[in-house]
N, C-alpha and C positions, 0 to 999 in steps of 0.2 A: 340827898335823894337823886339829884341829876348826877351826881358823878355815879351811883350805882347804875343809872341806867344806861350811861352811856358804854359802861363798862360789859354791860350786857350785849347790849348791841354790836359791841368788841367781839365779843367772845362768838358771836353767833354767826359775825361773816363768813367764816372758813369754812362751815359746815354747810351754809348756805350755795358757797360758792360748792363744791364736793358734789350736792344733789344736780345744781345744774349740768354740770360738766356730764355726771353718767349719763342722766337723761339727753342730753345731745347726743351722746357716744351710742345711747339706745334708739334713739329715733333716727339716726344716721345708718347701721346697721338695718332697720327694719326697712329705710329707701332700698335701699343696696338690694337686698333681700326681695323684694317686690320687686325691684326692676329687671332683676335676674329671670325670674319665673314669668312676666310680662314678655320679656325680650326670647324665651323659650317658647312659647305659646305662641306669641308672633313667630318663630321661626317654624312651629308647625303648621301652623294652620293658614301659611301663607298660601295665597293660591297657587295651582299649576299653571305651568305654562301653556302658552295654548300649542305648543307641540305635543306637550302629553295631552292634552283634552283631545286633539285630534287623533293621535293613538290610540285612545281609549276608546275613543268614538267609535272607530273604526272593526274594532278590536269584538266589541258588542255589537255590532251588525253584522256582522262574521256567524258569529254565535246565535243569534236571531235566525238567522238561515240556515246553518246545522242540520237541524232535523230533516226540513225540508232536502237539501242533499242527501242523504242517507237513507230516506222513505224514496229518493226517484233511485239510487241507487238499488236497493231491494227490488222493485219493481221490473226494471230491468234484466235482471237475476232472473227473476221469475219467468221474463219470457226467452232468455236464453234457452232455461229449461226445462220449456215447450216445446222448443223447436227441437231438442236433445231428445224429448220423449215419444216426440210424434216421427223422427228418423226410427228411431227403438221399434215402433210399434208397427213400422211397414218392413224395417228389416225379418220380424218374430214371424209376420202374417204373411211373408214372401218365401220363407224357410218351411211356415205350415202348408203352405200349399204343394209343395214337392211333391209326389210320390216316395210312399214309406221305400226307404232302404234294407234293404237283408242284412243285418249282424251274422256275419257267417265267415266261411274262410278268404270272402273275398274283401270283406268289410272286419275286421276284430276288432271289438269291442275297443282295447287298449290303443290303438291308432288314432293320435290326436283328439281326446275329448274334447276337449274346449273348443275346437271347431267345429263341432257336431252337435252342441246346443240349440234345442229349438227343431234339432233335425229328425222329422218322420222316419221312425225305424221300422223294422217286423224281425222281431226275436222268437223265435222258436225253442222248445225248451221245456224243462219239468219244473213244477212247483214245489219248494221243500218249507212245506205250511210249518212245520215244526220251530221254523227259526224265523217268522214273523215278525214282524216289528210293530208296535202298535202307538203310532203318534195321535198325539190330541192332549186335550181335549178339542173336538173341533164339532160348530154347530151346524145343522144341515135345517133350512126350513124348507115345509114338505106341507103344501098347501095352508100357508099360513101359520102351519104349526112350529116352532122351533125343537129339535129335540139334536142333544148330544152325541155324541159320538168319537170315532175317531179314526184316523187313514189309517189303513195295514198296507204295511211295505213287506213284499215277501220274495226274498232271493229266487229265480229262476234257473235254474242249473240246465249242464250242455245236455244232451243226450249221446251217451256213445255211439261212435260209427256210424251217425247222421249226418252226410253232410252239409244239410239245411241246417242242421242246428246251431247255435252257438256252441264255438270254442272256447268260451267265457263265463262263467257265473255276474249276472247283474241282479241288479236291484230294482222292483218295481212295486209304484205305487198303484197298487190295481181297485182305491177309489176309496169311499165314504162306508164305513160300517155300521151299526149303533151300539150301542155298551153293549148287550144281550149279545150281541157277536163275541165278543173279547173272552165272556163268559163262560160262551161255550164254547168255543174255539180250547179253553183252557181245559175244560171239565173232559174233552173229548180228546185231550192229548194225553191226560193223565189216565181216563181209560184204556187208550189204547200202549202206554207204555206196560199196565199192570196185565195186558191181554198177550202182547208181548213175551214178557215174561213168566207165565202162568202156561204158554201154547209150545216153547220149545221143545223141537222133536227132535230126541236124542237119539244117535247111530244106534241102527238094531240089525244084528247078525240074520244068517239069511236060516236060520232054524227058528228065531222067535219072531221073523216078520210073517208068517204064516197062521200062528194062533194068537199072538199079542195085542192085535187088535178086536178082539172076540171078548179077551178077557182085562187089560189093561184100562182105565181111567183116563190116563192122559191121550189127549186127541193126537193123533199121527199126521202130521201137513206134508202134503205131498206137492210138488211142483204147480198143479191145477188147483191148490187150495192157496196159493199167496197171490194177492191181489195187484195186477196189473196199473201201473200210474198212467196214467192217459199225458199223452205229451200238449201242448197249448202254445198257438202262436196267437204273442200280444202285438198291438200295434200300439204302439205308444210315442212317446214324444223327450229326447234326451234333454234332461233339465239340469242345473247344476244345486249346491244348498242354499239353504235360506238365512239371512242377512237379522236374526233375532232382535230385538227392541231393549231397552234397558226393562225392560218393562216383562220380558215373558222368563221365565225361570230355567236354570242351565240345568244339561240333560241329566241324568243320574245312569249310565247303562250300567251300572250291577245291579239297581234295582228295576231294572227293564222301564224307566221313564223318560219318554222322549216329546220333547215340548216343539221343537223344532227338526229341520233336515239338517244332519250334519252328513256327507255322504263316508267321509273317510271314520269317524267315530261308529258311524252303524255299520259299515262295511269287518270294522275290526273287530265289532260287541260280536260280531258269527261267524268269524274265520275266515272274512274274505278278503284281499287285497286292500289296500288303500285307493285304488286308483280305479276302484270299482266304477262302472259306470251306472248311471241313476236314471232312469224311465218311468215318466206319468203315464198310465195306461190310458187312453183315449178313444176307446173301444165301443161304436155307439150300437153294436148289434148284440142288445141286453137278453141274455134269458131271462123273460117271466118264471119260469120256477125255480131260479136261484136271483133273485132280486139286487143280493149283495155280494160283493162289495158295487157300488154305486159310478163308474169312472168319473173322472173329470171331463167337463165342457172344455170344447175347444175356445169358447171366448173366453172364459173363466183364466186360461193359463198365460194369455196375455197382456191379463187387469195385473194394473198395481197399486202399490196403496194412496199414490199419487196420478191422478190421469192428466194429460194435455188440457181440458178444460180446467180441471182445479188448480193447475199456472197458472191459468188466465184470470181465475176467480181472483187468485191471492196478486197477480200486480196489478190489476183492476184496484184493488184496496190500499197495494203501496202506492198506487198511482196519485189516489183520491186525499190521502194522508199528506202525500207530500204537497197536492196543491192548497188543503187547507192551511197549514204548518208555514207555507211560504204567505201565504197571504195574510195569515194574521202576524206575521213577522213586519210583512209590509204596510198594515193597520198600525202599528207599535212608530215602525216609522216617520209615517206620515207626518204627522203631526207636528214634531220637533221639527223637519226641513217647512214647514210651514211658519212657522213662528219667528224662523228666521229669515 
């Protein structure tokens, strides 16, 4: 019995010893293994230095005050162009005071537009209503009331052998309409085209001009029966086109829709030059029994959609932005240089 046991206990060293050895070999690896990931962890999460702490620091107090530069920046802006707007509005108001100039053989239209913007003219000349221009929609409030409407721009033509007159076809806007214009305006071109053509009076020999009127139908016009056009000196104010918004819709001229002044697109929609010149009528001596077209006010042409006060408003606000912006930057501050 004892030698079997002992024989047992023979047999079972070897195996004994096999277990222990992996098991070291396994818990030796899992140090190894933990110590690698320890020694990673330690190498991230080491602290900075305190030369990066003081970069960063830095870096975020920078950024803290951002804003605040940027809102005194805008502000600024603001009153530069003030000061831009309010030279604008004594240059405009020192040109309107002039006495109007004659557009005639001494002054042509075509000589230097651009320098003649804002400049009191008196053009002399026929109205050729047929080739109108009808801009708008635009709104006119008329004791409280608001109603629609819209500008008619209607080319002026020279008068032959006048020498007051222009040498030049221009463009003028002769003021505020209401829709019921446009209407009729229309309804009363197509009449008179169809009257027109219905009244021509065809060459008659000198045997049937004696009875052919006695007995014929179609009306005979004689030199005293075509109506005279009355010639019209506008006084107006040379203006250049208008600067549209993303906002207002691009003009369509073959379907006669004009949302804005373009001077060289409506100069070409009716056969005139490109280099057309453009006049807002400013004409304050109104007939009561032709009420319309409306002109424009003399203040009215040197309002913009921005005025010298509304700079002030708006860096008045970058102003007030930027000292809130700075100071709660410096609330953020405080604090930390206290504690230290």
């Amino acid at each position: 019995m004892a030698t079997s046991l002992s024989k047992l206990l023979t047999k079972s060293k070897p195996h004994s010893h096999v277990c222990s050895t992996s098991h070291s070999l396994h818990r030796q690896f899992r140090l190894r293994h933990f110590s690698a990931v320890a020694a990673l962890e330690t190498q991230t999460s080491s602290p900075a230095t305190p030369q990066d702490k003081k970069r960063r620091s830095n870096w975020s107090r920078l950024l803290l005050f951002l804003p605040g530069v940027i809102t005194f920046g805008l502000g600024s802006w603001q009153i530069d162009r003030r000061d831009e707007k309010i030279k604008t509005l004594e240059y405009q108001q020192q040109r309107l005071k002039m006495e109007p100039m004659k557009l005639n053989t001494e002054h042509p239209p075509d000589k230097n537009p651009d320098a003649l913007e804002f400049r009191r003219v008196s053009c002399k000349g026929v109205f050729d209503e047929q080739k109108s221009i009808y801009l708008g929609p635009r709104s006119r409030s008329i004791s409280g009331v608001t109603e629609n409407g819209f500008y008619v721009i209607t080319p002026l033509m020279p008068i032959p052998g006048d020498l007051d007159s222009m040498q030049s076809p221009i463009l003028v806007n002769r003021g505020w309409v209401p829709r019921s214009w446009r209407e009729k305006s229309t309804e009363s071109t197509e009449a008179d085209f169809v009257t027109n053509e219905s009244t021509k009076a065809k060459p008659l020999s000198h045997e049937q001009s004696s009875w052919w009127k006695f007995w014929s139908k179609t009306p005979v016009i004689t030199k005293e029966d075509v109506p005279t056009v009355k010639p019209v000196e506008v006084i107006g104010v040379i203006r250049g086109g208008e600067n549209p918004s993303i906002f207002v819709p691009a003009n369509d001229p073959s379907t006669g829709q004009w949302f804005y002044v373009d001077v060289p697109a409506m100069a070409r929609a009716i056969g005139l030059p490109e280099n057309t010149i453009y006049v807002e009528d400013v004409h304050e001596d109104i007939d009561r029994s032709r009420p319309y077209p409306v002109p424009r006010d003399m203040n009215t042409l040197i309002r913009s959609k921005v005025m010298p006060q509304d700079h002030l408003n708006y860096s008045l606000t970058w102003y007030s932005l930027s000292a809130a912006v700075t100071y709660m930057a410096y609330k953020r501050l405080k604090p930390k240089s206290s504690r230290r």
